[in-house]
C-alpha positions as CSV (number, residue, x, y, z in Angstrom):
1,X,-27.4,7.3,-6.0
2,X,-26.8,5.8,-9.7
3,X,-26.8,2.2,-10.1
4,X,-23.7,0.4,-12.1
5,X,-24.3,-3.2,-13.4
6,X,-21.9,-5.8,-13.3
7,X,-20.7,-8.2,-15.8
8,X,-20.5,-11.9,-15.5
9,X,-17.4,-11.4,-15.6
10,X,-14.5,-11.8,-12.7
11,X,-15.0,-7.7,-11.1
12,X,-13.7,-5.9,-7.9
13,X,-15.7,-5.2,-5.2
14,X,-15.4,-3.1,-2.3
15,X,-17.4,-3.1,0.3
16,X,-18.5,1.0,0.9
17,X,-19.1,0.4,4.9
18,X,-16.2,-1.3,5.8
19,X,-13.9,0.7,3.9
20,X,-15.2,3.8,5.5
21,X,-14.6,2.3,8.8
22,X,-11.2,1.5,8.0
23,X,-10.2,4.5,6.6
24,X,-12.0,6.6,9.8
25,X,-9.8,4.1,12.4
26,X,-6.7,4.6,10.8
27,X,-6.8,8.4,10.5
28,X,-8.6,8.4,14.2
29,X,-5.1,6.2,14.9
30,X,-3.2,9.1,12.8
31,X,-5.0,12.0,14.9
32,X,-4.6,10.5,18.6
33,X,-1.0,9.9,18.1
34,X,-0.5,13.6,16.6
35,X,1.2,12.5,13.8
36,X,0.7,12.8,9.5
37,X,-1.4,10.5,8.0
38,X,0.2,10.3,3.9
39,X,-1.4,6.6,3.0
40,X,0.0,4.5,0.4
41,X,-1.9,4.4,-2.3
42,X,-0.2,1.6,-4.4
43,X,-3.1,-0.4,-3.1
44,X,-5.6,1.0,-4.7
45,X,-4.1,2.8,-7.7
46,X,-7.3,5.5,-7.9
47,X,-7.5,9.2,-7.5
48,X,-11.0,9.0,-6.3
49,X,-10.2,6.4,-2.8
50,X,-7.4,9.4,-2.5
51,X,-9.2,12.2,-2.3
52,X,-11.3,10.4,0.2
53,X,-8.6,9.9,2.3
54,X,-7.4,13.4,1.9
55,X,-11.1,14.1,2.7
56,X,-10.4,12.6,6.0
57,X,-8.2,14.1,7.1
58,X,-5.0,12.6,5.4
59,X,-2.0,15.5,4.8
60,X,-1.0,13.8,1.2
61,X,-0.3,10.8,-0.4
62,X,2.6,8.5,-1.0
63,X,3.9,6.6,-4.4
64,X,5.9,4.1,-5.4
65,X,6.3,4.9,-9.1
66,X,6.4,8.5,-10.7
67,X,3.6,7.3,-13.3
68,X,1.7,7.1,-9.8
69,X,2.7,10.3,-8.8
70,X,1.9,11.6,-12.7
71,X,-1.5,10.4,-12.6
72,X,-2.4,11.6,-8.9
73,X,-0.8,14.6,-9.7
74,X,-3.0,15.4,-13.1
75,X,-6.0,14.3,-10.8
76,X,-5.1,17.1,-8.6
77,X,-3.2,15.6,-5.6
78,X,-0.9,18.2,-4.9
79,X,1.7,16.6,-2.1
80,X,2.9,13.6,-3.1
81,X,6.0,11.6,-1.6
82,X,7.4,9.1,-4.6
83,X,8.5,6.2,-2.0
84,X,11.7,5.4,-4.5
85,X,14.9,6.3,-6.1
86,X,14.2,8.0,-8.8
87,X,17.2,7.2,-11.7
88,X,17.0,7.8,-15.5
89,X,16.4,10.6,-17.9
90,X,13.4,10.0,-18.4
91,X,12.0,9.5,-15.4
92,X,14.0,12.8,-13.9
93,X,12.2,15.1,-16.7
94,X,8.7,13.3,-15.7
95,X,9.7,14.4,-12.1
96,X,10.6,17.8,-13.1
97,X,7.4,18.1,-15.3
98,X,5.4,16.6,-12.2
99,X,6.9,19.1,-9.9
100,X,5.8,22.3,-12.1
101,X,2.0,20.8,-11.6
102,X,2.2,20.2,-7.7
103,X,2.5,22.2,-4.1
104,X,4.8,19.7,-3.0
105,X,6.7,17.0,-3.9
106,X,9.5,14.2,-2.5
107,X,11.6,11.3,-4.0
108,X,13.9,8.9,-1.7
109,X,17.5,8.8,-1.9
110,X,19.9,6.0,0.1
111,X,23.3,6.7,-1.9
112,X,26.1,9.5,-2.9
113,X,24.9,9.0,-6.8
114,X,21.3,9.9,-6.4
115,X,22.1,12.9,-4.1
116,X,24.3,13.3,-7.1
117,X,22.2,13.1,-9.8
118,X,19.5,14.6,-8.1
119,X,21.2,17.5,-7.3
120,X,22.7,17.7,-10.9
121,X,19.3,18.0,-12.5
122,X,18.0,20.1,-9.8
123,X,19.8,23.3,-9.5
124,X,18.0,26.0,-8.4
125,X,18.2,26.9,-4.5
126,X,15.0,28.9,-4.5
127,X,13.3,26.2,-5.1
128,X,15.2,22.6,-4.0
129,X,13.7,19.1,-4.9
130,X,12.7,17.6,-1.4
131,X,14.1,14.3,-0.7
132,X,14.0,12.2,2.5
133,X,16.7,9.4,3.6
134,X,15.6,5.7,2.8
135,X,16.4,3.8,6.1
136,X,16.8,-0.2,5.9
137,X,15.4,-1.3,9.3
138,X,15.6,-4.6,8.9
139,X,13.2,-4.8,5.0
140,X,16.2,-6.1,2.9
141,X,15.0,-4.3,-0.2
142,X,16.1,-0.4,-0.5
143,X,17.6,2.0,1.9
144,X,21.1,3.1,3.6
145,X,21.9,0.9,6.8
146,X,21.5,2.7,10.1
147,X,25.0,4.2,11.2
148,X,26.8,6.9,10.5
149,X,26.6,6.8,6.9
150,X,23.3,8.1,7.3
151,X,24.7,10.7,9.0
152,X,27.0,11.6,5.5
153,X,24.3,11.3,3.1
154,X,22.1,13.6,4.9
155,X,25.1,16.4,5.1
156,X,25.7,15.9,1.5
157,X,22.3,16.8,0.9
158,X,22.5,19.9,3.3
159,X,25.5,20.6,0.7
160,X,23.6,20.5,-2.6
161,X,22.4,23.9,-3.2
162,X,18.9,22.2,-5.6
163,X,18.4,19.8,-2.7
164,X,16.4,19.9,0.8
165,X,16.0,17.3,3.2
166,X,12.9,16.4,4.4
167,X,13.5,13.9,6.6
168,X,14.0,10.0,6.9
169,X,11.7,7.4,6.4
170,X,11.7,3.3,7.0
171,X,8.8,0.5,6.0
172,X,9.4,-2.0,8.2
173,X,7.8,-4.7,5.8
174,X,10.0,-7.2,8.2
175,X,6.4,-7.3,10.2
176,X,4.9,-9.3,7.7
177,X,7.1,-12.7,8.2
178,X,7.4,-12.6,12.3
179,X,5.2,-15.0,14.1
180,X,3.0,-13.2,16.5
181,X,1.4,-9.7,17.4
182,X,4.3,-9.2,20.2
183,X,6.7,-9.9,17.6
184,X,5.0,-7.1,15.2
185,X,4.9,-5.0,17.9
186,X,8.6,-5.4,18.5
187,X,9.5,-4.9,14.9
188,X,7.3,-1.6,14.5
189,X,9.0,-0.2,17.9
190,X,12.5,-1.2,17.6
191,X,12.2,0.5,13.4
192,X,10.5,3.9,15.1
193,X,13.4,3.8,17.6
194,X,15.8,3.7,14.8
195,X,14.9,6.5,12.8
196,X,13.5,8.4,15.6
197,X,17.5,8.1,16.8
198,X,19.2,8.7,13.2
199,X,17.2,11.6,13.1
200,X,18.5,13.5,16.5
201,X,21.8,12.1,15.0
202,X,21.0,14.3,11.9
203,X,19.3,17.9,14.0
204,X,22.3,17.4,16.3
205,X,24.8,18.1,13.7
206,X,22.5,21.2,12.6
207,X,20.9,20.1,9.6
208,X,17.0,20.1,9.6
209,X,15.5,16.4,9.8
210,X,11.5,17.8,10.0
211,X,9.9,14.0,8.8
212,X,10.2,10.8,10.4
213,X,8.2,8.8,8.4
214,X,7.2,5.3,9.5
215,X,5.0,2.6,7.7
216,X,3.4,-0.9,7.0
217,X,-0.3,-1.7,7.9
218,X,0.4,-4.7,10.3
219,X,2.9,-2.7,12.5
220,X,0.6,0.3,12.4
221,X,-2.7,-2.4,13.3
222,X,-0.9,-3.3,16.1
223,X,1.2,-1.5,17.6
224,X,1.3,2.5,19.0
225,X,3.5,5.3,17.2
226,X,6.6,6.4,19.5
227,X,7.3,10.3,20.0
228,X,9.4,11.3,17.5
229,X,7.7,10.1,14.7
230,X,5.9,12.5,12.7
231,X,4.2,10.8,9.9
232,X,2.7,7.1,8.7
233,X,2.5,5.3,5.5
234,X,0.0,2.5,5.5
235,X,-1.8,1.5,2.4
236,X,-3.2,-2.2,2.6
237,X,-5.6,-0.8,5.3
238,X,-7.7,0.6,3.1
239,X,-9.1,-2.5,2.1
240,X,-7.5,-5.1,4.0
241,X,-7.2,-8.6,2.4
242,X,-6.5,-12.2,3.5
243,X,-2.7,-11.3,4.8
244,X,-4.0,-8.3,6.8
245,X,-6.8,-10.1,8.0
246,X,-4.6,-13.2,9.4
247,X,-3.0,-10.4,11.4
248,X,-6.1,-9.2,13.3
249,X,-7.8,-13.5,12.8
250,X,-10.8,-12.1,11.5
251,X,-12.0,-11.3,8.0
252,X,-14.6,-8.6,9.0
253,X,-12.0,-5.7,8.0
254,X,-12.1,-7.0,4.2
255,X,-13.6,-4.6,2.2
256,X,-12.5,-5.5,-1.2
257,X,-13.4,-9.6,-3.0
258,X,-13.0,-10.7,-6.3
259,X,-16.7,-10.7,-7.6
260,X,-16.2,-14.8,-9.5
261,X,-19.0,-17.2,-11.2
262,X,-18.5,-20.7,-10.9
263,X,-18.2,-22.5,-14.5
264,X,-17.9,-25.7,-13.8
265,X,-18.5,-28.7,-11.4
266,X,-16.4,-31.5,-12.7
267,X,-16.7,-33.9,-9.6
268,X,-19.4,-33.9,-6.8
269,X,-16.5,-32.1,-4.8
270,X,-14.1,-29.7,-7.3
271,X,-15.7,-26.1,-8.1
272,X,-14.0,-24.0,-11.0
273,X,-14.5,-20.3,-11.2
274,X,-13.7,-18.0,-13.6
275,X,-11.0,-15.8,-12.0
276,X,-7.6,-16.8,-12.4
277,X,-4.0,-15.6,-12.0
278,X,-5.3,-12.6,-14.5
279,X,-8.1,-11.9,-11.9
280,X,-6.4,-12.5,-8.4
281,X,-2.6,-13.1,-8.9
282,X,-0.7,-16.1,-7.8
283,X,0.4,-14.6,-4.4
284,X,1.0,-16.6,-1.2
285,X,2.3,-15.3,1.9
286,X,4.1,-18.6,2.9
287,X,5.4,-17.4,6.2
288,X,4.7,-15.0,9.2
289,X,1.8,-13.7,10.8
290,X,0.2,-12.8,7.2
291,X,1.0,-16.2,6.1
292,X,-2.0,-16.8,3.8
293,X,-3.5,-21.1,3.1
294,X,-4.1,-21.1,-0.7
295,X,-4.5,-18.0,-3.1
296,X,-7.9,-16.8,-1.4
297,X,-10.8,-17.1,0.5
298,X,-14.0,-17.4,0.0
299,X,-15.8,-14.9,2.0
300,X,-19.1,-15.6,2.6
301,X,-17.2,-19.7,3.2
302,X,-14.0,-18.1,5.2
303,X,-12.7,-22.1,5.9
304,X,-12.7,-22.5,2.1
305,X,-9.4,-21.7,0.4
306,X,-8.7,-21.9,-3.3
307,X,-6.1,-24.2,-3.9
308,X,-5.9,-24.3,-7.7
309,X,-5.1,-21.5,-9.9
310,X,-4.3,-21.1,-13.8
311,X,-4.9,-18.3,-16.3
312,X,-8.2,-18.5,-16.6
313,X,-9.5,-20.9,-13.4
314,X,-9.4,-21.2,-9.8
315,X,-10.7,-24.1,-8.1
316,X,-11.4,-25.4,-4.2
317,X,-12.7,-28.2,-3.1
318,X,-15.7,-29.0,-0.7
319,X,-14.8,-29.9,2.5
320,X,-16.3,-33.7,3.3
321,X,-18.0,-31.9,6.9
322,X,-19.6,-29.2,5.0
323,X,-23.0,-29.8,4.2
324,X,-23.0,-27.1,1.0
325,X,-23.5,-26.9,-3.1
326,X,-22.3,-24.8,-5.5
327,X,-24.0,-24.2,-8.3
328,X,-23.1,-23.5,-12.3
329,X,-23.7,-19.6,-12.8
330,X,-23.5,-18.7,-8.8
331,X,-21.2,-15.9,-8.2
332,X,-19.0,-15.6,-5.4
333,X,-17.0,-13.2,-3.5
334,X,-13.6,-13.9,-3.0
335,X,-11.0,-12.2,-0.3
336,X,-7.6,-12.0,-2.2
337,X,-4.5,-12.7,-0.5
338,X,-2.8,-9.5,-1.4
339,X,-5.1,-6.3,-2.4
340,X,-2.1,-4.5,-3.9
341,X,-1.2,-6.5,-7.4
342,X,-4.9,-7.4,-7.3
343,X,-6.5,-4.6,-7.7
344,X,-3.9,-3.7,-10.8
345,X,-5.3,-6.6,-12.7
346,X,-9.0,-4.1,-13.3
347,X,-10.0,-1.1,-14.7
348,X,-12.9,-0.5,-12.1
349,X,-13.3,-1.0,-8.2
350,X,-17.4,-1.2,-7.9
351,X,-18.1,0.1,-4.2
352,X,-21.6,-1.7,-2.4
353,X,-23.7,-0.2,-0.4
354,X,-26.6,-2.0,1.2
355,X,-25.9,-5.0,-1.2
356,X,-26.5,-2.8,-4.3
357,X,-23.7,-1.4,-6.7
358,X,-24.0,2.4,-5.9
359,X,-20.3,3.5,-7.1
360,X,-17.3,2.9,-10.0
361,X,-14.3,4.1,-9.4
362,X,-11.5,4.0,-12.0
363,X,-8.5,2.7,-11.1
364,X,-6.5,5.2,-12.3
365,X,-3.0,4.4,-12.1
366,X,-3.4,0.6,-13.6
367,X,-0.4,-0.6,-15.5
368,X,1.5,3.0,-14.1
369,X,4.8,0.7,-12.9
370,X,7.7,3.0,-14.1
């Protein structure tokens, strides 16, 4: 294996071991439940972690932008499931183009006008766009509110000769503000029960409903997959990070740190690194089960937060019943709160194996947010 050097600057790091082992127990998960395994793969952003899930066993790949789905696509990911409304001219000739190039592809709807202007640029019957129904199970953020409206939207779909439904789908990102694993549990039950329902709602009216598509990693760490559902959608589990990791209380899942260098010891206590809001964002969880203390964790120190962040700097302080020093030019590893917009900020995700850089993998689909 080829060697990659690092430089002193702030660089991603993933952990090659763990994040087998999580990608093994979440398709494992996928296989003993009999359902689809189509991970997320906002959170890593790179053709090359995709293919190794579709290696393992995963049936495609899901998006949240269409310059996502471009760059899998041109990577050659061939059944891809864009995880948003798609509106614009633009963006519905990307899709068309995107189309030509793949086996399969799907874009949400959750109103009238994109059935509409879906259907409008997709017109030919032999070949319909597939589209699945964006369910709001209690995420206020996209999707049609269970009832029978869900009903309507799927039978005008069944009534627009360039359209085919797929199915339904939820992300039941609620899970990430309750409290406690029974309360996730709860939350990943009671959205599976809703979509599992609207979708016998749907075949009992004689229109095909062959998805139900569930996802977010908490609900799916903790809590089994109801018959009925026929697909998941996580994509933090790939790496984990400090949110995922206050779900299961411990850090061992984290495959991916920050890789920072402390510049600066300004009082016997303060350490500055180099990595700041442009190297691990300025998310917090500040609620719920993921709810995260400061903007990372150190993670060979896991009781040490940061808890000051600019641009450029990040700093923590010592605690007074730690009997540890820092040193100017000593690099540490730090757990980010949330992998997703982390991993966005770099170019490259090195992957370690036996404590030597034995992988790069570009991070393809940096910057693709349209």
């Amino acid at each position: 294996m080829r060697n990659f050097s690092i430089a002193d600057t702030p660089s991603l790091m993933v952990d090659i071991e763990v994040l087998e082992n999580n990608l093994e127990d979440m398709q494992r998960k996928a296989d003993s439940f009999g359902v689809k395994l189509r991970p997320h793969v906002k959170t890593h952003r790179s053709v090359d972690l995709a293919k190794m899930q579709i290696e393992r066993g995963a049936s495609g790949i899901t998006v949240a932008k269409l310059t996502e789905a471009g760059v899998m696509a041109e990577g050659g990911i061939d059944d891809i499931f864009v995880a948003n409304e798609i509106v614009g001219d633009i963006k519905l000739e990307r899709l068309a183009e995107i189309r030509r190039n793949v086996r399969r592809i799907a874009v949400a709807v959750d109103h009238r006008d994109h059935i509409s202007i879906l259907n409008g640029r997709f017109d030919d019957p032999d070949r319909p766009l597939e589209v699945l129904l964006d369910v709001n199970t209690g995420d206020p953020r996209t999707g049609v509110t269970p009832g029978p409206e869900v009903l309507e939207l799927a039978k005008s779909v069944w009534e627009s000769p360039g359209l085919s439904l797929r199915g339904i789908y939820t992300h039941d990102g609620q899970s990430y503000d309750v409290e406690g694993w029974e309360e996730v549990i709860e939350v990943n039950r009671n959205s599976q029960q809703t979509v599992i329902d609207l979708a016998k709602t749907i075949r009992d009216n004689g229109i095909s409903c062959e998805e139900v598509s569930v996802g977010s990693t908490p609900s799916l760490l903790l809590g089994e997959i109801l018959p009925g559902v026929t697909e998941i959608r996580p994509g933090t589990y790939i790496f984990m990070d400090a949110d995922q990791a206050n779900v299961l209380g411990s850090y061992d899942r984290c495959a991916l740190s920050v890789f920072a260098t402390v510049i600066s010891r300004p009082t016997e206590d303060r350490v500055v690194l180099d990595a700041g809001t442009k190297a691990l964002t300025y998310y917090v969880q500040d609620k719920g089960i993921c709810r995260t203390p400061g903007h990372g964790v150190l993670k060979r120190y896991p009781s040490i937060h940061l808890n000051r962040k600019s641009d450029e700097h990040s700093s923590f302080d010592i605690p007074s019943d730690m009997d540890v020093d820092f040193k100017i030019g000593e690099r540490l590893e730090i757990i980010p709160n949330h992998a997703c917009p982390t991993v966005n900020l770099y170019d490259f995700i090195y992957g370690v194996k036996g404590g030597e850089v034995v992988a790069m993998w570009p991070v393809s689909c940096r910057g693709c947010s349209r």
